[in-house]
C-alpha positions as CSV (number, residue, x, y, z in Angstrom):
1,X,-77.9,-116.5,59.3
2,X,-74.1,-116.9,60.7
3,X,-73.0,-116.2,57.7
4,X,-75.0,-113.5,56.1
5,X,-73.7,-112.0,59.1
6,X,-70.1,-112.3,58.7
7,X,-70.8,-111.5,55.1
8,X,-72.2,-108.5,56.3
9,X,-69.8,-107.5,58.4
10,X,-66.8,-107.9,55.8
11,X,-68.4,-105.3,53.6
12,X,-68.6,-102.5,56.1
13,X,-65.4,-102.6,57.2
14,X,-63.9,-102.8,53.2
15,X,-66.5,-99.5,53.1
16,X,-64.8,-97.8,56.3
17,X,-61.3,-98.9,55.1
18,X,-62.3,-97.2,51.9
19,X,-63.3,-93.9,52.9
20,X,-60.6,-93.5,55.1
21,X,-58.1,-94.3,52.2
22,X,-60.1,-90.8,50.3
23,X,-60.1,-88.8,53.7
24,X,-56.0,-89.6,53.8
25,X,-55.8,-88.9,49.9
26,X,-57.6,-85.4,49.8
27,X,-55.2,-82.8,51.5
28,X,-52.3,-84.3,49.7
29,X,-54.6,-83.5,46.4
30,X,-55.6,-80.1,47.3
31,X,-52.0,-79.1,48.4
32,X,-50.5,-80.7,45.2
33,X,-52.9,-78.5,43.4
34,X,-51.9,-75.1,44.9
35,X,-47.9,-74.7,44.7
36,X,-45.5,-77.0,42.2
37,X,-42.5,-78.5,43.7
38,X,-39.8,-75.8,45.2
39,X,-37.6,-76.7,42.2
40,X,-40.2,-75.8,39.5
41,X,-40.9,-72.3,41.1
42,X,-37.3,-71.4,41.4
43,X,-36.1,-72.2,37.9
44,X,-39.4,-71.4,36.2
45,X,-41.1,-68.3,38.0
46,X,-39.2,-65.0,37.1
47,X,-37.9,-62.7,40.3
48,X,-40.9,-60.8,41.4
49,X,-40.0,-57.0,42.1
50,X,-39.8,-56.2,45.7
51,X,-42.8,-53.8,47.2
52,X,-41.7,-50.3,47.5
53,X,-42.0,-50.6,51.1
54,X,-39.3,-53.2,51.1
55,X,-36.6,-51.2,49.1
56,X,-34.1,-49.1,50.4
57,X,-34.6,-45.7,51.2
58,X,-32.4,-44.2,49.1
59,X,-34.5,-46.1,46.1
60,X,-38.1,-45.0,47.8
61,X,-38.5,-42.0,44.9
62,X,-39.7,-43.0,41.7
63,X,-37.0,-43.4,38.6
64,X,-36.0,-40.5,36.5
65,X,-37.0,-40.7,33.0
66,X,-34.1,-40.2,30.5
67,X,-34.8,-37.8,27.9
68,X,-35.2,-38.8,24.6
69,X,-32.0,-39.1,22.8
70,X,-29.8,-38.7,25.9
71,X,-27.0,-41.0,26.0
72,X,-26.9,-43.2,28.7
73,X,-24.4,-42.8,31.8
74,X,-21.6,-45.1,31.5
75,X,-20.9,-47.1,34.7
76,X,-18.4,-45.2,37.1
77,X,-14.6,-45.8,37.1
78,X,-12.4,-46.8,40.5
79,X,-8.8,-46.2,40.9
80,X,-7.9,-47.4,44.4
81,X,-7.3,-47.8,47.3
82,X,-4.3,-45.8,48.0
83,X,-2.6,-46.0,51.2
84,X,-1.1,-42.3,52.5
85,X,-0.2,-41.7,56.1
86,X,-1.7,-45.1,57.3
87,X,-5.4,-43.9,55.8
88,X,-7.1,-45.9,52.2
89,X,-8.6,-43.4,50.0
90,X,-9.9,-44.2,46.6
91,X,-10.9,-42.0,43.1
92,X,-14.4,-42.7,41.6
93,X,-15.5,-41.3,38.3
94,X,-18.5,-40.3,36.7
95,X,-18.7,-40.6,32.6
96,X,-21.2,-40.1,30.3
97,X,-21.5,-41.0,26.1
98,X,-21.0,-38.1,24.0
99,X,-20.6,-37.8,20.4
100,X,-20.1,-35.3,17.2
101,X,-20.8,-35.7,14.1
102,X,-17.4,-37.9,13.2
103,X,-16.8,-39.1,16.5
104,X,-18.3,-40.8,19.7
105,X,-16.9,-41.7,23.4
106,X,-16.7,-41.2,26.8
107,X,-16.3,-38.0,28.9
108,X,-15.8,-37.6,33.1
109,X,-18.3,-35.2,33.7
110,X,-17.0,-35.4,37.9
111,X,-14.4,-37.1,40.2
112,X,-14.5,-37.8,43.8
113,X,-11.8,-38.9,46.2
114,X,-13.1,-40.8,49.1
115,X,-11.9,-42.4,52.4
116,X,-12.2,-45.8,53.9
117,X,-15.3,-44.9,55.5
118,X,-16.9,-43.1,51.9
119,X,-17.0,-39.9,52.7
120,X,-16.0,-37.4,50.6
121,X,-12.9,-35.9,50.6
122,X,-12.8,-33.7,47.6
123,X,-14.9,-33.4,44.0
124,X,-14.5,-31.7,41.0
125,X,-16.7,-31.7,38.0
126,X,-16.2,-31.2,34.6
127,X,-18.2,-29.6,31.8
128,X,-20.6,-31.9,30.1
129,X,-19.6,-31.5,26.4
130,X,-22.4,-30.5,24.2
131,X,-23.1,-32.5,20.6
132,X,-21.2,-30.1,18.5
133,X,-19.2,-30.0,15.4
134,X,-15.9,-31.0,17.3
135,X,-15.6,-33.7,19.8
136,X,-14.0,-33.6,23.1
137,X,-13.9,-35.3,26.1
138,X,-12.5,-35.8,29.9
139,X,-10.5,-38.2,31.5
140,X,-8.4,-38.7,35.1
141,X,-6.4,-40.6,36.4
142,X,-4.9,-41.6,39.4
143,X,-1.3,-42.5,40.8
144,X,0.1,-42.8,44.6
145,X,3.1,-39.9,44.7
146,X,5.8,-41.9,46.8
147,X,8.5,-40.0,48.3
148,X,10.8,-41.0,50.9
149,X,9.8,-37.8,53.1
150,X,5.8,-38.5,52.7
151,X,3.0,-40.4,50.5
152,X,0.6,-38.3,48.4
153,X,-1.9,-38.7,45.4
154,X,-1.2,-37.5,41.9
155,X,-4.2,-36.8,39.7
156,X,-3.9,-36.0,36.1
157,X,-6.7,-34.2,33.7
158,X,-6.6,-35.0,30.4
159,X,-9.0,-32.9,27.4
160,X,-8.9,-34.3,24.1
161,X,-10.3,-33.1,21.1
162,X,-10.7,-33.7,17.1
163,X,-10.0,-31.8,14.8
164,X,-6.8,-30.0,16.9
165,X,-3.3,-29.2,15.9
166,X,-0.6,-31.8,16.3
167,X,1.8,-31.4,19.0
168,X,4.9,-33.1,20.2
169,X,3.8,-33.0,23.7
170,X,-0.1,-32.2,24.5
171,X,-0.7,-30.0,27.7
172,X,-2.5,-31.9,30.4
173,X,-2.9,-30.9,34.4
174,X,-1.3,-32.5,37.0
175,X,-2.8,-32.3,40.9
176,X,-1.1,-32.8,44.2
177,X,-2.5,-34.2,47.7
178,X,-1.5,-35.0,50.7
179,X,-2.6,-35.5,54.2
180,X,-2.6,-32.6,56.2
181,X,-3.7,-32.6,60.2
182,X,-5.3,-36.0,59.3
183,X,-7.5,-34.9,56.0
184,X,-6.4,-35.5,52.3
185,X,-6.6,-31.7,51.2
186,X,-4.8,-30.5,47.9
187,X,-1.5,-28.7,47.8
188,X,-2.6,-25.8,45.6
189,X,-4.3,-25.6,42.4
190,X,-4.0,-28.0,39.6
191,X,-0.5,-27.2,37.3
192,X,-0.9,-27.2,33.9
193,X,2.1,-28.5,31.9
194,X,3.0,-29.1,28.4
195,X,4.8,-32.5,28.9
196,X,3.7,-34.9,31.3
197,X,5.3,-38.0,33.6
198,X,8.4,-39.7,33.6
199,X,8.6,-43.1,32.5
200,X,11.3,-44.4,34.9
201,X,9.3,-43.3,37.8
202,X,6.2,-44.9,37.0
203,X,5.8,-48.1,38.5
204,X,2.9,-50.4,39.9
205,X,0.3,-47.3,40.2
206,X,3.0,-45.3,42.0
207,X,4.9,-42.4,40.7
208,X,8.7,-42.5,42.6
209,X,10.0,-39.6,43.8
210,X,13.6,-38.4,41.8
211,X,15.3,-37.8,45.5
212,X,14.7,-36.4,49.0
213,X,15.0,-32.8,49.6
214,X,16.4,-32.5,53.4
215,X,13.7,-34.0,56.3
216,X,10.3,-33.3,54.9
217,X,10.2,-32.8,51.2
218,X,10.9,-34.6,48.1
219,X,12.0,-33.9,44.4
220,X,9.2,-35.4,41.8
221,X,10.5,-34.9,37.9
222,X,8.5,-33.8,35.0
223,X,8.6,-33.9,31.1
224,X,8.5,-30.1,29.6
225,X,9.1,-29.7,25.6
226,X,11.2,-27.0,24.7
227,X,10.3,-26.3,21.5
228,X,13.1,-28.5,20.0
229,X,13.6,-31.1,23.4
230,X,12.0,-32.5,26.4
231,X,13.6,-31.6,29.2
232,X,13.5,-32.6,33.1
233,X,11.6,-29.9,35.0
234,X,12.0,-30.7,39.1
235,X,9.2,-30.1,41.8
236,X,9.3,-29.8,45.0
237,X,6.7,-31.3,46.8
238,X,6.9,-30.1,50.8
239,X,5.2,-32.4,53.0
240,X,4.5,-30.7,56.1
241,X,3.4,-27.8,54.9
242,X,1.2,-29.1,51.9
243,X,3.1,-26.7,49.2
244,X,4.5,-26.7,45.7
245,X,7.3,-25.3,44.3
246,X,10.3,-25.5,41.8
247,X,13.3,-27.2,43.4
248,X,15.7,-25.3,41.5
249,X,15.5,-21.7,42.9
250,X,16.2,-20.0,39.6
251,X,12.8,-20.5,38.4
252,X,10.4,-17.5,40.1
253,X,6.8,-17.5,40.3
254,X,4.4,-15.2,39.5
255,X,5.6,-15.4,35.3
256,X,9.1,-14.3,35.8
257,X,11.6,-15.7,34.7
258,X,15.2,-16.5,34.8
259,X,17.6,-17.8,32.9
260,X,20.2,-19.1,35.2
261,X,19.3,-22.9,35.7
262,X,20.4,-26.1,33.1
263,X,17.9,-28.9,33.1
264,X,18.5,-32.6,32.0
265,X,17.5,-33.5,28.5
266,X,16.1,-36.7,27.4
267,X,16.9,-38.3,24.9
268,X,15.5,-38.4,21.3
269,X,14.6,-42.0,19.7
270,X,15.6,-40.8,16.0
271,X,16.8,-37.4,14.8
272,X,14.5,-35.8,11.0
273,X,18.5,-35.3,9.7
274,X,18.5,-35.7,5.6
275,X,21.0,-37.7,5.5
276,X,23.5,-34.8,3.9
277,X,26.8,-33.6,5.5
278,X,26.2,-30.6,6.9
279,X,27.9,-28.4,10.0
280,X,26.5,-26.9,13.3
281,X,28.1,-24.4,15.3
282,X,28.9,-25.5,19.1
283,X,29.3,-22.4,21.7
284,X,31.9,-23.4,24.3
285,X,29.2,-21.9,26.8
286,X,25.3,-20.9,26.8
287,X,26.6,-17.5,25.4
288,X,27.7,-16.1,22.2
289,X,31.6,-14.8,23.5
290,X,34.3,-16.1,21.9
291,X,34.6,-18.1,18.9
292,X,31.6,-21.3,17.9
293,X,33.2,-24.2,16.6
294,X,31.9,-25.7,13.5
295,X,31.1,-29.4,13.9
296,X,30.3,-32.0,11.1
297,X,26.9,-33.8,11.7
298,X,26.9,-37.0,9.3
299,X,24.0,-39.5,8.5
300,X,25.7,-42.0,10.7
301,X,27.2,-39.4,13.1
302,X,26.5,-40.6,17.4
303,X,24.3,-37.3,19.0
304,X,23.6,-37.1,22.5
305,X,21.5,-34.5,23.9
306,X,22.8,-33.0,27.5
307,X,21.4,-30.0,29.2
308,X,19.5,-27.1,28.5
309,X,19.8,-23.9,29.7
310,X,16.6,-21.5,29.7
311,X,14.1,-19.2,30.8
312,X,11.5,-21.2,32.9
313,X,8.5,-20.0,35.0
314,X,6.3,-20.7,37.9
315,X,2.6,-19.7,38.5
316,X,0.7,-20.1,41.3
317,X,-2.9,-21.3,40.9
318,X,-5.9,-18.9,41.8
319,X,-7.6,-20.5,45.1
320,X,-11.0,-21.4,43.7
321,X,-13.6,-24.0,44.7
322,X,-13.4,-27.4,43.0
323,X,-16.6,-26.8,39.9
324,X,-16.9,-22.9,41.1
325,X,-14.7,-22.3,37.9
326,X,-16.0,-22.4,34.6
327,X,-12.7,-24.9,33.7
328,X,-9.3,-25.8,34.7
329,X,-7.7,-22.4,32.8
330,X,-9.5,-20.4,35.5
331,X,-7.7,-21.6,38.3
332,X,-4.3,-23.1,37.3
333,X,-1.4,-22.5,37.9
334,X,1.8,-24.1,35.8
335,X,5.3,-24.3,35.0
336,X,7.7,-24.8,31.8
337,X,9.6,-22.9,29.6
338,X,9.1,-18.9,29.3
339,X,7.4,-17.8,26.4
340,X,9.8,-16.3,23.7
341,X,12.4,-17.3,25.2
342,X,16.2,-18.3,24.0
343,X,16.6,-22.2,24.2
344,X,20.3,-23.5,24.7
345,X,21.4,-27.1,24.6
346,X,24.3,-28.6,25.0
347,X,25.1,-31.6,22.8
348,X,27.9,-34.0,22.1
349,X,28.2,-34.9,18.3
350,X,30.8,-37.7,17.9
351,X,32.7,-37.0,20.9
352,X,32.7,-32.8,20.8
353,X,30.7,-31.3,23.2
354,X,29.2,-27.3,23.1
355,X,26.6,-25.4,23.1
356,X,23.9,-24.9,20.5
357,X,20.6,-21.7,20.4
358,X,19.9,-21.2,16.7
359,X,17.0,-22.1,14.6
360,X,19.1,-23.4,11.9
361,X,20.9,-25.1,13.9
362,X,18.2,-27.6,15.6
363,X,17.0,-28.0,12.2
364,X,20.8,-29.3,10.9
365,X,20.6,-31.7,13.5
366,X,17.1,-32.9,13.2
367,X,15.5,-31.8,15.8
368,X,11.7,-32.5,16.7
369,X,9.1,-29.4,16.7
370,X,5.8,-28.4,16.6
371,X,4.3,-28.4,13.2
């Protein structure tokens, strides 16, 4: 009987133990059962869209639907920061695709400067071109204008387009601001210019001033063609009263012109001659009085290119709003050489210098021009 009992005894306790054993087990089944390892879900599971409740307010409305065929906008462009009168502004652009039937691209359909904070300080926009039989686009870009008088930002609009006319120098538009009573405003209307920058003044995103002009303004030089020459075309850039103007006072605004000034030439890589002897005639000033002196250009012959004297002019830009125009010829102003006007250079051919004007003349010596 003793030992039924103990027999007895032995097997409840193995039953107890057992069902405790299944009680422990369970949960850790069920919860196996419900969600895989962290691991699993975070490289398996793809990212689950966030409720609309949970996104950003300025992503609350619902998504625009593109049109079909549009071309999709191409992500904006940055130039920036740039540091004038102890504030960071930077230039963001807006492009879209565009194409013809030759040719596809990009095009800046608006610009906005903006300050540390990202407000904005100024926009313009563009014209979207329109699929047409011709393409043509936008683009800007952006320098700091250094000075030794004051710090400014140079912005330069660009249009291309194909099929055009080849030129030596394209026309593009150059834009000047400054800081004025604490706020990045524009000193006038954009300038429109057949030439463009300087290389020797172009250096880590920063176009150098040429020199001071006395206590609060600075000199910046531009590239102008001539016709037969680029030539160095000075701009004064005042400071403290946010205003453009020529720095040499022979040049008079509102399209008249003068012909009293001599600009700086560069010089020309390689000169069209034929390779024949021939002669120019050198004028001992930018004149015809006295006598020319006939001077033998050779194939091998050392020409530098000096000074120009001609008729330049200055226009003041019409004060519209930026995108109230219908494009940049609206509302700009400009400066280079006066239309039909009488170019003089002065030139040194193998150690004689004088004065050159005539057609036949810049074609003797092989000078570049428009075709």
């Amino acid at each position: 009987m003793k030992k039924f009992l103990i027999i007895a005894i032995g097997l409840l306790a193995a039953g107890v133990a057992l069902f405790g054993w299944r009680f422990l087990l369970r949960p850790r089944r069920l919860s196996s059962a419900t969600a895989p390892p962290a691991q699993v879900a975070v490289t398996n599971s793809p990212p689950q869209p966030q409720p609309a409740s949970a996104q950003p307010a300025a992503q609350d409305a619902p998504p625009q639907t593109p049109a079909a065929g549009a071309a999709p906008a191409a992500p904006p462009k940055h130039f920036g920061p740039f540091a004038i009168a102890g504030q960071n502004f930077t230039v963001d652009l807006e492009t879209k695709s565009i194409k013809s039937s030759d040719e596809n691209g990009d095009t800046v359909t608006s610009m906005e400067i903006r300050d540390a904070a990202g407000a904005v300080q100024y926009r313009r926009t563009f014209a979207a071109a329109e699929e047409k039989d011709y393409f043509e686009s936008w683009s800007v870009s952006a320098l700091l204008l250094g000075g030794t008088n004051g710090t400014g930002l140079l912005l330069n609009y660009d249009v291309y387009s194909e099929p055009s006319a080849p030129e030596e120098e394209p026309t593009s538009w150059f834009q000047v601001f400054g800081v004025l009573n604490g706020k990045l405003v524009p000193f006038g209307a954009p300038l429109e210019v057949q030439g463009g920058l300087l290389d020797e003044y172009t250096k880590d995103k920063t176009y150098k001033a040429a020199r001071p002009l006395g206590m609060q303004a600075d000199a910046f030089e531009f590239k102008v063609w001539t016709g037969h020459c680029r030539m160095v075309f000075p701009l004064r850039v005042d400071w403290a009263l946010g205003k453009l103007s020529p720095a040499q006072e022979c040049a008079k605004i509102s399209g008249q012109t003068d012909a009293g000034c001599q600009y700086r030439v560069l010089p020309e890589d390689q000169l069209s001659t034929s390779g024949d002897v021939t002669f120019v005639r050198l004028w001992p000033n930018p004149q015809e009085s006295g006598s020319p002196m006939k001077t033998v250009v050779k194939k091998d012959s050392k020409v530098d290119l000096l000074m120009a004297s001609v008729p330049t002019q200055w226009t003041e830009g019409k004060a519209l709003p930026p995108g109230g125009s219908k494009g940049l010829a609206d509302e700009a102003g400009g400066f280079g050489v006066a239309q039909d006007s009488d170019l003089w250079l002065k030139v040194r051919i193998d150690g004689k210098e004088g004065w050159m004007h005539s057609e036949e003349d810049f074609r003797a010596l092989g000078l570049p021009e428009d075709e």
